[in-house]
N, C-alpha and C positions, 0 to 999 in steps of 0.2 A: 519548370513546374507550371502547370493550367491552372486559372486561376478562375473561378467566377465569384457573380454575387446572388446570394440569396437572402433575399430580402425577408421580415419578420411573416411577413402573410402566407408564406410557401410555407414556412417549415414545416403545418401538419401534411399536404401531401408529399412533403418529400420524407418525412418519418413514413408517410405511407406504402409509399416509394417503395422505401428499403423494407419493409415488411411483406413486400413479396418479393424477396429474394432471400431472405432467411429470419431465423429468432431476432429482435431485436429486441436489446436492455438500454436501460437509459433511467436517468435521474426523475425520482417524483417525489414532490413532498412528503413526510412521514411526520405527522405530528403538528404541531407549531412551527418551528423552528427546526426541522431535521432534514434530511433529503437520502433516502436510499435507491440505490438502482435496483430495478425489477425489470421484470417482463413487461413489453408496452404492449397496451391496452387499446388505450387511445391516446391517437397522437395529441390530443389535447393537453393533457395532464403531465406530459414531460416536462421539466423542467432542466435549462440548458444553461439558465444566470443562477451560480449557487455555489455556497463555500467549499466544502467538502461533503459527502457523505459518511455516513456512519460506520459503514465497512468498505473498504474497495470493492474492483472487481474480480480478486483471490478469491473469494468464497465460491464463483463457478468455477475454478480448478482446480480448489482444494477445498471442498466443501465442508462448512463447520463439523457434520457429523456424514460418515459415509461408509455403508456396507462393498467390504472388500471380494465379501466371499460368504456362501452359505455352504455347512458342511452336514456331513449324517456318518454320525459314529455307529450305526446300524453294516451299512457295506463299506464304509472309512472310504465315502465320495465326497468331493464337493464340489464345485460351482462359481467362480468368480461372479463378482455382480455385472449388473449389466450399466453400459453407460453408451446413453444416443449421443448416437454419432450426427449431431444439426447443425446447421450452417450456422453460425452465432454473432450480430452484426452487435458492438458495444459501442454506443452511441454515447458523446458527450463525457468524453473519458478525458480529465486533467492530465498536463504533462508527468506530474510525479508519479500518480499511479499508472500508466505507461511504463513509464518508468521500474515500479514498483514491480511489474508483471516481467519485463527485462530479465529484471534480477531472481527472480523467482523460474525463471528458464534455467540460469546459471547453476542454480541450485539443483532443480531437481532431473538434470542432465551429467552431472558429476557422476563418475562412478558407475555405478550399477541404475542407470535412467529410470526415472519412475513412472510406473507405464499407466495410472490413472491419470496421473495429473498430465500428463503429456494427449493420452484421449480425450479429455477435458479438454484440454488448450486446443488440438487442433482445430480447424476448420472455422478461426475467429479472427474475424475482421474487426479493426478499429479505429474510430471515426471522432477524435480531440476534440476540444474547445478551449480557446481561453478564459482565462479566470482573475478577478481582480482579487491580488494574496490580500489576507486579514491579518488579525496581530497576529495570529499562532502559526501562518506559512511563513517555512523558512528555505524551501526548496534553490533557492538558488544560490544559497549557502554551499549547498554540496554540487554544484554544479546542473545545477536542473532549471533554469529559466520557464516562465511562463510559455512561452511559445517554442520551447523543444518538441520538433514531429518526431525525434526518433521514436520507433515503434508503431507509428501511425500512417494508416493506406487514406486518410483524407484530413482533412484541418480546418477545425472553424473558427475564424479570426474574430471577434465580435465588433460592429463597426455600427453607425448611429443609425441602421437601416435594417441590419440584421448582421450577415456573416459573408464574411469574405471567403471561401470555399478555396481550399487549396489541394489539389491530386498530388500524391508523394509516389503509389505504389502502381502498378499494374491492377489490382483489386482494387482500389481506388477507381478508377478511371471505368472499369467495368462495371464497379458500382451504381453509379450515376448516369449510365447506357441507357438512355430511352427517357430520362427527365429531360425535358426537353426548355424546359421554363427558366434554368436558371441565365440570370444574365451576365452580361461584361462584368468584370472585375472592376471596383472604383480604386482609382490611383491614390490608395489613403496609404501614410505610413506605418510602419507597425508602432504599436504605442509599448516602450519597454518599460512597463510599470516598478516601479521602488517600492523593497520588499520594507515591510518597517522591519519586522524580525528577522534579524539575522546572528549567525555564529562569528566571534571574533577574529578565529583564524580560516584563513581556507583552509577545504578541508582536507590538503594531500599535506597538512602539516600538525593535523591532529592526531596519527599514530605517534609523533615522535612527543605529542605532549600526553597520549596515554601511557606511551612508553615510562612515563615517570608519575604517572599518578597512580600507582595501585593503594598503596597507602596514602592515599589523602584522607581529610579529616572531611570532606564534601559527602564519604558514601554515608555515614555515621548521621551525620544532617539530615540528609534527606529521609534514613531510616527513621526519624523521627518524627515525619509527618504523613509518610507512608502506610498503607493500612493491608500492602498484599492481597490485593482484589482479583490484579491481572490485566485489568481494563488494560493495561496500554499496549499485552500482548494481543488481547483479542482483537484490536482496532489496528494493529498495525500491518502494511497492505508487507510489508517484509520478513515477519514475522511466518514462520513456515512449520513449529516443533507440532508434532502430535504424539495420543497415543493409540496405541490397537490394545482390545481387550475383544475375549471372547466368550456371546452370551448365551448359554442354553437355554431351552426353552424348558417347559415344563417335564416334558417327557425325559428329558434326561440325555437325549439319545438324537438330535437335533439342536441346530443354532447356524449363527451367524460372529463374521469378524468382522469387527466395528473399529472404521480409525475416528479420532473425534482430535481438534485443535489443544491441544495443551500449550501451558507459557511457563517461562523460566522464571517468572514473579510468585507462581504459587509455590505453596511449602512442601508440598506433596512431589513436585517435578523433580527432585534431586535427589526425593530419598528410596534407600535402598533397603533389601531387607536385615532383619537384623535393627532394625529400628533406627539406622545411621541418615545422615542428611550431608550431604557434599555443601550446601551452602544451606546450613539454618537461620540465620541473619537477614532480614529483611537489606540490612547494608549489602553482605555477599551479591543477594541475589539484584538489587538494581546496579550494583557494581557489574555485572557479569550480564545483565540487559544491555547497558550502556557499550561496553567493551563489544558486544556484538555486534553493534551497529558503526562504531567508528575504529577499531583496531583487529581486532582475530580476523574477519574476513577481509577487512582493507588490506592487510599484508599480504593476500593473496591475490587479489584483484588488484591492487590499487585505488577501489572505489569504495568511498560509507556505503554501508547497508540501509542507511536511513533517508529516506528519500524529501527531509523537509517537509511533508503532509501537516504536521503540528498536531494530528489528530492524539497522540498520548496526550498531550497538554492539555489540549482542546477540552479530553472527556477524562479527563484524570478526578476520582473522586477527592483528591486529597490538594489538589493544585499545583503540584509538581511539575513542571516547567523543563524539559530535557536542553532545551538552548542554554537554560541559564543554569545548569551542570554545567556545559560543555566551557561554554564560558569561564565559569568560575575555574576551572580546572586549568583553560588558561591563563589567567590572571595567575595563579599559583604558580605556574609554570617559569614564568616572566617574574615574577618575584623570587622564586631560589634558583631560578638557572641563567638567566639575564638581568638581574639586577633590577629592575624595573620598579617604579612604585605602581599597586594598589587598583584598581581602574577603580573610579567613583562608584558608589552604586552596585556594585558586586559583591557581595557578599554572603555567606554562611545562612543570616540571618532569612533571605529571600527567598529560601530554599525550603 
């Protein structure tokens, strides 16, 4: 692996750099305290030291709201939508949403492949950074370490200078063709930072303790401080459900099909006609959140769906905490099935 350094005074022409060779996104402030990635503007305003964003970078492959297709029930034509085909460089992407995007390949290559989200994706290069985890990162609970490049064609190490620049990919390496500025690599170690939040069990031993939690008294709890917003589907970079609806325009006689994100937290996602609801209970339905992310799909992969982000926590209107679910679940575990006492501090009540 090539290794150079790029010190804190290059980055804007090396963000410049790469904006002639394709779209670049990358993290900017949004607000006081937010940070979302966007289109760069100027290399100034990027921001590369920063906790999470607000949404990953799923929203350019599966974008919040997106026209599939415009039809004309006049000659029963229609039209797929159109989606540019740009070279798309994502700058300053954390290991978990990496990650995130990984899993999200998995998903919508199963089966019958889905062919926006795959137009979307292609022709996307992308370029990490390290990040120092907060209380709500718990990524390397599920196997996601701060400095995992899988997924990544370059790597930025953050070092008291600037960044340790690492080439993983062939696109990598072409990337950086013609910057001419960056220097030697400084012989620094990686620093593996200690996450404070973490899940109690690893996580290839969490199906076999959802395996016996469907009836625990933890979904009932949390129903009761829960308010069914969704925040934690919309923010979540693994989260993937949507719906399509189709909308006429005035004429009667023309429209468009529209998919738009949906989540398994609102009341509306599960019910059918006939006025029925598969999960009416605000418990069901973060029971059946939960299960998502560490059991239905783990059985099949053998990996969580949930990539330690913390962002449901982070931006939960109600203060819901999915680690300390996961947690308490094992503690439960360990009490009727290992004999175990109690873990301090764990309880119903914190929930």
């Amino acid at each position: 692996m090539k290794k150079y350094q790029l010190n804190n005074e290059q980055l804007p022409s090396f963000i410049d750099h790469l904006k002639k060779q394709g779209t670049v996104f990358a993290p900017h402030k949004k607000g006081d305290a937010s940070f979302s990635f966007k289109k760069v503007e100027d290399p100034n305003t990027v921001i590369l030291d920063y906790n999470r964003t607000l949404n990953s970078i799923k929203k350019y492959f599966l974008p919040p709201r997106e026209q599939l297709l415009s039809f004309s029930k006049r000659d029963n034509s229609f039209q797929k939508g159109f989606i540019e085909k740009e070279k798309k460089i994502f700058l300053g992407v954390h290991s978990y949403d990496m990650k995130a995007v990984l899993k999200l390949d998995y998903n919508f290559t199963q089966g019958n492949p889905e062919e926006n989200y795959l137009l979307h994706r292609k022709n996307s290069i992308f370029v990490g950074v390290s990040f120092t985890p907060d209380e709500f990162h718990f990524s390397q609970s599920v196997g996601i370490p701060v400095h995992n490049t899988e997924g990544f064609d370059i790597y930025l190490e953050k070092n008291t200078d600037g960044y340790t620049v690492k080439i993983i990919t062939e696109k990598g390496e072409k990337l950086i063709d013609g910057f001419d500025t960056l220097g030697k690599a400084k012989d620094i170690a990686t620093n593996y930072t200690q996450f404070k939040n973490k899940l109690k069990y690893n996580y290839n031993r969490l199906p076999e303790v959802f395996e016996q939690s469907w009836n625990a008294a933890v979904w009932e709890e949390i129903s009761k401080k829960c308010v069914g917003c969704g925040t934690c589907n919309l923010v979540c970079p693994t989260c993937y459900c949507f719906d399509v609806e189709d909308n006429l325009d005035l004429s009667l006689q023309t429209g468009t099909r529209d998919r738009s994100w949906d989540g398994c937290m609102l009341n509306s996602f599960a019910a059918v006609a006939g006025g029925e609801n598969f999960r009416k209970t605000l418990a069901e339905r973060q029971r059946h959140r939960v299960y998502r992310k560490f059991k239905y799909i783990s059985d099949i992969t053998g990996e969580p769906w949930c990539v330690g982000c913390g962002r449901c926590t982070a931006y939960c209107t109600a203060g819901i905490s999915i680690v300390e679910i996961v947690n308490q679940l094992c503690d439960i575990y360990e009490q009727k099935y290992l004999n175990r006492p109690a873990m301090a501090g764990l309880n119903a009540e914190r929930l």
